[in-house]
C-alpha positions as a Python dict, from the first residue, in 0.01 Angstrom:
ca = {
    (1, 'X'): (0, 0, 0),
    (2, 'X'): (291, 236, 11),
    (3, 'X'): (500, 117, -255),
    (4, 'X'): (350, 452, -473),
    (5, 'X'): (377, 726, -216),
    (6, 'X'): (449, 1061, -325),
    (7, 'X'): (755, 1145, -286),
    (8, 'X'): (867, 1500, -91),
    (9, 'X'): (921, 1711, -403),
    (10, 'X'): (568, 1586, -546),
    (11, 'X'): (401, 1675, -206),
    (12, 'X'): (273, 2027, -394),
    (13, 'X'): (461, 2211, -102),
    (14, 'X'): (763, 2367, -296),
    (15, 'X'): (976, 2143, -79),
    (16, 'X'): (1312, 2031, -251),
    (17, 'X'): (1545, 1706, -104),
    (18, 'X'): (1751, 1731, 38),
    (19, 'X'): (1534, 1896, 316),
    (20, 'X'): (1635, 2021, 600),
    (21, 'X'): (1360, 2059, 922),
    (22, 'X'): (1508, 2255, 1203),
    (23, 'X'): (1359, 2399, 1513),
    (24, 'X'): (1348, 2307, 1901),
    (25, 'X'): (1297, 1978, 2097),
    (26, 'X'): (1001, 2125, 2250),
    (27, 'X'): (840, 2466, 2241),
    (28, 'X'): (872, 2640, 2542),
    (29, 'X'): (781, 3000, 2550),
    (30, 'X'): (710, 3235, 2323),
    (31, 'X'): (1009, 3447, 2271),
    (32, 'X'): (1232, 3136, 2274),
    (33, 'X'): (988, 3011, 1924),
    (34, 'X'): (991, 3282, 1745),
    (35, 'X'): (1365, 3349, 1794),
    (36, 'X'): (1505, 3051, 1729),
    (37, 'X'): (1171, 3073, 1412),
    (38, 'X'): (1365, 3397, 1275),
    (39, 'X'): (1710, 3265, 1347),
    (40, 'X'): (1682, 2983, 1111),
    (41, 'X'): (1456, 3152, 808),
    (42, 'X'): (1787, 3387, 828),
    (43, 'X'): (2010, 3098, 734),
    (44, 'X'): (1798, 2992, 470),
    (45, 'X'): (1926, 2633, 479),
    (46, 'X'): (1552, 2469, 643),
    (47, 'X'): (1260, 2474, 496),
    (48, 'X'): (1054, 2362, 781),
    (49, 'X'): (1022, 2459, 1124),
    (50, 'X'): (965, 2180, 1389),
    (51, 'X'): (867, 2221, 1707),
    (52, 'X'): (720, 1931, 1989),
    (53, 'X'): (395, 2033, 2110),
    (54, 'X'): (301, 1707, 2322),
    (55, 'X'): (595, 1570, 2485),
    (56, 'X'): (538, 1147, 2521),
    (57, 'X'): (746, 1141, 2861),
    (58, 'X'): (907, 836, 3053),
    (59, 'X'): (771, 935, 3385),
    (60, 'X'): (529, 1182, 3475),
    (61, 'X'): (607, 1525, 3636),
    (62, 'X'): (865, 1607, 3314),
    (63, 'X'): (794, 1905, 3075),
    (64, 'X'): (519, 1760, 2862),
    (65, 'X'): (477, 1985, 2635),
    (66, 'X'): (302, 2388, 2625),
    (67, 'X'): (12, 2228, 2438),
    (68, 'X'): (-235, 2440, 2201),
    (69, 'X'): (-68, 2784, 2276),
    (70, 'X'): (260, 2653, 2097),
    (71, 'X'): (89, 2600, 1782),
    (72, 'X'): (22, 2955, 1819),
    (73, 'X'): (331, 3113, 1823),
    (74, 'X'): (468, 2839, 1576),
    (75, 'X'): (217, 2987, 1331),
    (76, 'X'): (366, 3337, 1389),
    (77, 'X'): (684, 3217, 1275),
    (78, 'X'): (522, 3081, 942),
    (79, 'X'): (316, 3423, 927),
    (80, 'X'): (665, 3587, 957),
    (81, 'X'): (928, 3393, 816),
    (82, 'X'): (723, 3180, 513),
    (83, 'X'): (836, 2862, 650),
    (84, 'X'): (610, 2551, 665),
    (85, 'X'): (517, 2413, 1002),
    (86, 'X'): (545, 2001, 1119),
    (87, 'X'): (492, 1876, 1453),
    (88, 'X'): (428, 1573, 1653),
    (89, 'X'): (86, 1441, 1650),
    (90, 'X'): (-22, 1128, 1897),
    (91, 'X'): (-411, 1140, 1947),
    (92, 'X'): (-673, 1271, 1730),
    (93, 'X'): (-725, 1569, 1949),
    (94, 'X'): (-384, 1648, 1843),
    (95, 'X'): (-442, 1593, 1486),
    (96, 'X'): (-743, 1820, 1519),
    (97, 'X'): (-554, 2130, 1707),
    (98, 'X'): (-249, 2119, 1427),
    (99, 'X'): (-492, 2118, 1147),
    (100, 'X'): (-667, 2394, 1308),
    (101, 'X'): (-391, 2612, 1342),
    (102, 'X'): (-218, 2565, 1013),
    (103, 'X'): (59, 2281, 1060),
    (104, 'X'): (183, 2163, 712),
    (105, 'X'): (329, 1860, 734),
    (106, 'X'): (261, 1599, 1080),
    (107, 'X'): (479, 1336, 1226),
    (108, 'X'): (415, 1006, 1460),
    (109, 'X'): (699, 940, 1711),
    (110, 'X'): (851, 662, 1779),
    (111, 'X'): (642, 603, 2100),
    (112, 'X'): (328, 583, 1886),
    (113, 'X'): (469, 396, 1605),
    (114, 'X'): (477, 121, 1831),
    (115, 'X'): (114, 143, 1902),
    (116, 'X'): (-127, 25, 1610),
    (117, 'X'): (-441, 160, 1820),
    (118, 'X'): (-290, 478, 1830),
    (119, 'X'): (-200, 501, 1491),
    (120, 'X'): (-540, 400, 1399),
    (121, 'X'): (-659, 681, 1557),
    (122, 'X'): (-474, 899, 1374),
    (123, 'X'): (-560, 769, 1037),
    (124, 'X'): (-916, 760, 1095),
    (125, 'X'): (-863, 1122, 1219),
    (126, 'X'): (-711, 1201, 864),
    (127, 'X'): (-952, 1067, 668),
    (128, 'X'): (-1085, 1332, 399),
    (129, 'X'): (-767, 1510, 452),
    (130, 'X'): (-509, 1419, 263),
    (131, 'X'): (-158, 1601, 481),
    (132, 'X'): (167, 1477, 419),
    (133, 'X'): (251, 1265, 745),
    (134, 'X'): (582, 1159, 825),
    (135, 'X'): (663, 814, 1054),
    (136, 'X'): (929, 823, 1304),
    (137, 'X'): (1085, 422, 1328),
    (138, 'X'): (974, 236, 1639),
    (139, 'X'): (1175, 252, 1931),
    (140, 'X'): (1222, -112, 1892),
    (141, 'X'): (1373, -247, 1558),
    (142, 'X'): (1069, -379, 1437),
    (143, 'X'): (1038, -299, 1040),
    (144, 'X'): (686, -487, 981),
    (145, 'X'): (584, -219, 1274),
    (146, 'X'): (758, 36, 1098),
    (147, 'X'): (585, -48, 772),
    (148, 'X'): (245, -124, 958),
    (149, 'X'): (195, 249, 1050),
    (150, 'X'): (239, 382, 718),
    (151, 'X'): (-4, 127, 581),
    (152, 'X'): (-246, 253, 792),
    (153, 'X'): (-253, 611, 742),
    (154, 'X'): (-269, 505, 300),
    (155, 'X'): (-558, 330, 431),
    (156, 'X'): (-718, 646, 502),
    (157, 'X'): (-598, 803, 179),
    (158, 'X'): (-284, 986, 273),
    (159, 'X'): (-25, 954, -20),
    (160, 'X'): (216, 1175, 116),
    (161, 'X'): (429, 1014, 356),
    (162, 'X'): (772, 984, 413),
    (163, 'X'): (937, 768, 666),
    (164, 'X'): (1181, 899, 975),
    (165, 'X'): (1457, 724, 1083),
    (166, 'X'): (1561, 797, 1412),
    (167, 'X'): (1758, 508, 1519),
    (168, 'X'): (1659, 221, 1771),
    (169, 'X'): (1715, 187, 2170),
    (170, 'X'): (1960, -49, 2242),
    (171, 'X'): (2099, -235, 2575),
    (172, 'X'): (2424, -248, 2465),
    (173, 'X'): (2612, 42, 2528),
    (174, 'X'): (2687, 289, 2226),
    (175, 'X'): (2805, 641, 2157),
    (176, 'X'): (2489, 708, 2032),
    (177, 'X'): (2180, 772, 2217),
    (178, 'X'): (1981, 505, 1954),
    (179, 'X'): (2160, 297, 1759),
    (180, 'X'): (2201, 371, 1402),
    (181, 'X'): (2085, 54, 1263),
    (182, 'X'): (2162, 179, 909),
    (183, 'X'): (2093, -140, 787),
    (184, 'X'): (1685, -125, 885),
    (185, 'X'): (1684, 234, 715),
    (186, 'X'): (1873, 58, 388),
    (187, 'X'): (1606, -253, 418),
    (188, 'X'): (1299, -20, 422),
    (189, 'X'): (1445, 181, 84),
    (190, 'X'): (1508, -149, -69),
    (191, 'X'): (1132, -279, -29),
    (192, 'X'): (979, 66, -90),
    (193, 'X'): (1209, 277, -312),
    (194, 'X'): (980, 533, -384),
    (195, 'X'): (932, 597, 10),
    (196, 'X'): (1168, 889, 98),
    (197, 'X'): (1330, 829, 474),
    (198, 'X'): (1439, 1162, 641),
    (199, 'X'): (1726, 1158, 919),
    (200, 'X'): (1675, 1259, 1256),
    (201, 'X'): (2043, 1310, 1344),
    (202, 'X'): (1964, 1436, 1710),
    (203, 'X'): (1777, 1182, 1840),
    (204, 'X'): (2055, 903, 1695),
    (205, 'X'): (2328, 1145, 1811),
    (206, 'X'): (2238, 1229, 2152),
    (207, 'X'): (2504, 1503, 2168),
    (208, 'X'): (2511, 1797, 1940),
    (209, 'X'): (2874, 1676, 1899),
    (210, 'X'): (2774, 1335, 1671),
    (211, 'X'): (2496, 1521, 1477),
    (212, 'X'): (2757, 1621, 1186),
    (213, 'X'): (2896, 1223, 1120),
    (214, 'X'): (2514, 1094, 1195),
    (215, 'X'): (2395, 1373, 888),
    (216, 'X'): (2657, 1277, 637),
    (217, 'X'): (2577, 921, 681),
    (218, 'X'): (2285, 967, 634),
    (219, 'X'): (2304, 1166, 336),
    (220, 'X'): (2561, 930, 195),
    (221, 'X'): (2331, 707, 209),
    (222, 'X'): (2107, 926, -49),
    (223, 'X'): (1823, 988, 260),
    (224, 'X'): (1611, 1242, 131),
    (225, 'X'): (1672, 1518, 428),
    (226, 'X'): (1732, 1571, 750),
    (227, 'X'): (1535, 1685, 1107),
    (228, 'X'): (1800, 1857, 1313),
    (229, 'X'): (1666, 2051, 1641),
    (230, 'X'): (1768, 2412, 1681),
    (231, 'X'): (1699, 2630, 2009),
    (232, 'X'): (1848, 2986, 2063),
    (233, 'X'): (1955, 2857, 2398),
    (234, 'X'): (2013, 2493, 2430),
    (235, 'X'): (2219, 2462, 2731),
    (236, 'X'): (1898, 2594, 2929),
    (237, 'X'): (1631, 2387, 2690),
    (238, 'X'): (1338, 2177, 2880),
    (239, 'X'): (1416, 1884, 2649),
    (240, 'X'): (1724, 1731, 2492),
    (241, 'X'): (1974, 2018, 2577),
    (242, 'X'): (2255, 1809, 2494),
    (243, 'X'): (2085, 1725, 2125),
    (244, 'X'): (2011, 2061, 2057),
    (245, 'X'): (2228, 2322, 1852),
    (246, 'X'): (2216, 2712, 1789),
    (247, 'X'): (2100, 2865, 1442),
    (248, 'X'): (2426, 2943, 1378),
    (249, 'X'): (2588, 2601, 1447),
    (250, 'X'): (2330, 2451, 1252),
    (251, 'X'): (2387, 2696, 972),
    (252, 'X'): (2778, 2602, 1007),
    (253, 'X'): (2690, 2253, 1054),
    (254, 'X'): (2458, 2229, 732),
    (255, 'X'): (2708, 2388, 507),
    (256, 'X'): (3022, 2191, 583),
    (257, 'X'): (2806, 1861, 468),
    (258, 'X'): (2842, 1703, 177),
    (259, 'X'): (2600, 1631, -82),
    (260, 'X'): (2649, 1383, -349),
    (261, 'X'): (2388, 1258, -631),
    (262, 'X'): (2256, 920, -681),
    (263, 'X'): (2363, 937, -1060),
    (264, 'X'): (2615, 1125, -1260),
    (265, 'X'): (2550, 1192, -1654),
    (266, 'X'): (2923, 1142, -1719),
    (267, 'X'): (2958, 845, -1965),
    (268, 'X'): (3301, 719, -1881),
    (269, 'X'): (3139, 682, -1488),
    (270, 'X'): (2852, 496, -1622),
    (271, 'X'): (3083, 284, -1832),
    (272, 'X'): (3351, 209, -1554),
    (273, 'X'): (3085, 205, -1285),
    (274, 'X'): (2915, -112, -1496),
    (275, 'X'): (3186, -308, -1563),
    (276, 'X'): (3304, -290, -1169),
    (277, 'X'): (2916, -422, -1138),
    (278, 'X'): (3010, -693, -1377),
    (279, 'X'): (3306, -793, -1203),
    (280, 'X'): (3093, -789, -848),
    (281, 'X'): (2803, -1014, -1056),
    (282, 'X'): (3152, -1253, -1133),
    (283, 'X'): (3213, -1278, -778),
    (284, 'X'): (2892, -1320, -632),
    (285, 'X'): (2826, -1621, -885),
    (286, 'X'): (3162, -1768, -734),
    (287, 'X'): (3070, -1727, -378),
    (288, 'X'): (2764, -1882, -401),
    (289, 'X'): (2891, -2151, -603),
    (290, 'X'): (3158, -2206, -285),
    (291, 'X'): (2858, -2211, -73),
    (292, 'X'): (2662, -2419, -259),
    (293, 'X'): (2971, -2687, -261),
    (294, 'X'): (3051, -2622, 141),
    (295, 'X'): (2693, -2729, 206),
    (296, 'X'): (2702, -3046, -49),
    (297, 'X'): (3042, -3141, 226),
    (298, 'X'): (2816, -3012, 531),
    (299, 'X'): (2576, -3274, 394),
    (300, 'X'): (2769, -3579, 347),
    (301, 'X'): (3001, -3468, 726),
    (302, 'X'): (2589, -3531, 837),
    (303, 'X'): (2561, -3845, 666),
    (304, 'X'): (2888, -3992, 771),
    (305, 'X'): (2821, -3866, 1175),
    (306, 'X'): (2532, -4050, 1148),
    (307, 'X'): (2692, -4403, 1047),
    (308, 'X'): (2876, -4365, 1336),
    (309, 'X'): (2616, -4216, 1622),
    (310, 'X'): (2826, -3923, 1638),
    (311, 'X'): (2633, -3546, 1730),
    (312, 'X'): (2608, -3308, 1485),
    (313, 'X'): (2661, -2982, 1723),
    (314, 'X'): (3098, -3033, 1790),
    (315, 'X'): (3148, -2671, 2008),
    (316, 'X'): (3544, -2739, 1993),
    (317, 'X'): (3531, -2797, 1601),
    (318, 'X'): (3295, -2504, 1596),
    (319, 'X'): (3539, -2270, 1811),
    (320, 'X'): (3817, -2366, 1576),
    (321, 'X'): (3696, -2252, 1258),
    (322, 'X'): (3573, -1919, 1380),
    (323, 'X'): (3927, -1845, 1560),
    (324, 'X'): (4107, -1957, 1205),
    (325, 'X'): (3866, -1769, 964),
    (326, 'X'): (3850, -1430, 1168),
    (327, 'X'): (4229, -1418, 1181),
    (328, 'X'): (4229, -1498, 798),
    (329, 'X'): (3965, -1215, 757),
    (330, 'X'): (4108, -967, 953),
    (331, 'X'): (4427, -1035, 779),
    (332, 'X'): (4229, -990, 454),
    (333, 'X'): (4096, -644, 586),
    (334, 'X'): (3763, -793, 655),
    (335, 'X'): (3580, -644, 993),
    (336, 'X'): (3576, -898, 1242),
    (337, 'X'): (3173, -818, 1363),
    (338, 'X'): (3162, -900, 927),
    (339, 'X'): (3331, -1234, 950),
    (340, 'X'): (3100, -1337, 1282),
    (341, 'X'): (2802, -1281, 1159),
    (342, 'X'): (2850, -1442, 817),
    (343, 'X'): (3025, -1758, 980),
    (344, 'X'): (2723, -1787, 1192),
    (345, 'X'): (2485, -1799, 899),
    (346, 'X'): (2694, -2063, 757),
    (347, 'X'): (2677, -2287, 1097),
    (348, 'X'): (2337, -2216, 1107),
    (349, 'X'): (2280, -2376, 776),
    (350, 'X'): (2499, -2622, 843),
    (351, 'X'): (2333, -2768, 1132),
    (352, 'X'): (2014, -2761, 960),
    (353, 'X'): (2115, -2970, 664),
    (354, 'X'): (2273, -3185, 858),
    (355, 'X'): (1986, -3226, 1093),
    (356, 'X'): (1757, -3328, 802),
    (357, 'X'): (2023, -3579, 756),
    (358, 'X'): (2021, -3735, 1105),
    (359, 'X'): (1578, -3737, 1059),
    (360, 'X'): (1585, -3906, 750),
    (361, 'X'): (1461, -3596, 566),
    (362, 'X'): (1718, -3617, 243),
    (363, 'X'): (1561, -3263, 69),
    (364, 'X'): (1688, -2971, 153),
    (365, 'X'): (1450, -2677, 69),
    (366, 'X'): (1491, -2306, 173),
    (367, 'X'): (1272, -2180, 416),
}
């Protein structure tokens, strides 16, 4: 259902990719939104001004947002600066104030992605009018969720959304606040090309100090903008101070980036950049052939443990083939997390077929 979304530049708002959306965390007073408003139209780099309305808090007695009067001064800062407006919707009533006071664009968070009722609410709050919405990733890397949410508001005829990826909470411990999970972003593009994913660099990041290495990943990466928050004042904001940078950073921040195209017109790239395909085609076929071979040998090692009543899972054999084939990789210049991962797909295989084997089940079909 969202494989033909419009993308950003066909959203009839003027907007161009890459797009930038700047603007505080939350907004707090009035002074503070306009400022940091007029600060950024200045730059001219965004072309949207964000601001949380409804804060979705861990525990309660935390800022939760300055509610309905926000949307107020927000729309001053459209009135006076012409740029468009997006905030964070989670409940129909919230759907209903933004609409009433002139938001352009809306967003789901991360804490209501992960909530089909709630975005069902939403949708059915947005049927008849067709906004462009935009879905933050849930916090958990779940991309069926993910996908789910976006489903549901083309089910009540929005065809403008664009995705928001704003990385994942992790246990392990990370420089970033939420773990990149590049990967997830790359796996969404790949099932939905024409689905544009923005980058939300500060909530990934943290610390204002990441957001510059988080925004030129993702932009290497060909996402279609990026959400960066802004306050006038963030060492004294009421949310995500440390996430938070000054117009003027951002404006620094924004113009050391660099942008590269999907395509180039020059011949001579197309030309060299297809024949390095071919010889990538050449080496995939032989890979797979040398899996295809290891797991013929997998098969008949399973055959021949079973003549003998011998157990398929060997943890010492195991142990030594990882230890020899990450030193071999690393010597190679292969990352060692690389070399794990794909030796564990193979032993995962590998006990498979030969479990088949040991059940008297000869076929081996992919599941």
């Amino acid at each position: 259902m969202i494989k033909n979304m419009k993308q950003i530049k066909d959203w009839g708002l003027g907007l161009k990719t890459p797009l930038l959306i700047a603007g505080p965390c939350s907004a707090e007073t009035e002074e503070q939104v306009l400022t940091t408003g007029r600060e950024i139209a200045k730059a001219g780099k965004a072309q949207v001004f964000r601001a949380g309305i409804w804060k979705p808090r861990t525990r309660p007695g935390l800022f939760e947002g300055i509610g309905e009067v926000g949307l107020e001064w927000m729309a001053q800062v459209k009135k006076e600066t012409g740029l468009l407006l997006t905030t964070e919707v989670a409940t129909a009533e919230h759907v209903e104030l933004a609409l009433k006071h002139g938001v352009d664009i809306l967003w789901i968070g991360a804490r209501t992605t992960v909530n089909p009722f709630s975005v069902q609410e939403i949708a059915d709050a947005l049927k008849g009018v067709n906004i462009p919405v935009m879905v933050k990733n849930p916090i958990n890397p779940d991309l069926a969720l993910w996908v789910g949410a976006m489903e549901r508001l083309a089910g009540a005829g929005i065809d403008r959304i664009a995705a928001i990826h704003r990385g994942f909470s992790s246990y392990e411990k990370t420089p970033f606040r939420n773990a990149p999970l590049w990967e997830m972003a790359i796996e969404l593009k790949t099932q939905y090309p024409n689905l544009d994913i923005i980058c939300d660099p500060s909530h990934i990041a943290g610390t204002r100090e990441l957001i510059p290495y988080v925004a030129q990943k993702a932009l290497d990466l060909d996402m279609a903008g990026l959400m960066i928050e802004s306050h006038v004042t963030p060492s004294v904001a009421w949310s995500d101070a440390k996430q938070q940078v000054t117009p003027d950073r951002l404006n620094e921040l924004y113009s050391a980036l660099t942008f590269r195209k999907p395509n180039s017109d020059n011949p001579e790239f197309g030309n060299k950049l297809e024949a390095l395909r071919g010889e990538i085609d050449r080496l995939d076929d032989e890979i797979f052939h040398s899996i295809a071979t290891r797991m013929n040998v997998t098969q008949q090692i399973g055959e021949y443990k079973k003549q003998n009543g011998v157990t398929i899972l060997q943890v010492g054999r195991w142990e030594e083939i990882v230890n020899k084939r990450v030193a071999l990789g690393k010597a190679m210049g292969l990352s060692e997390e690389f070399l794990k991962k794909t030796l564990e797909l193979l032993h995962k295989e590998s006990i498979r077929r030969q479990n088949l084997v040991m059940n008297d089940k000869p076929e081996v079909t992919a599941k």
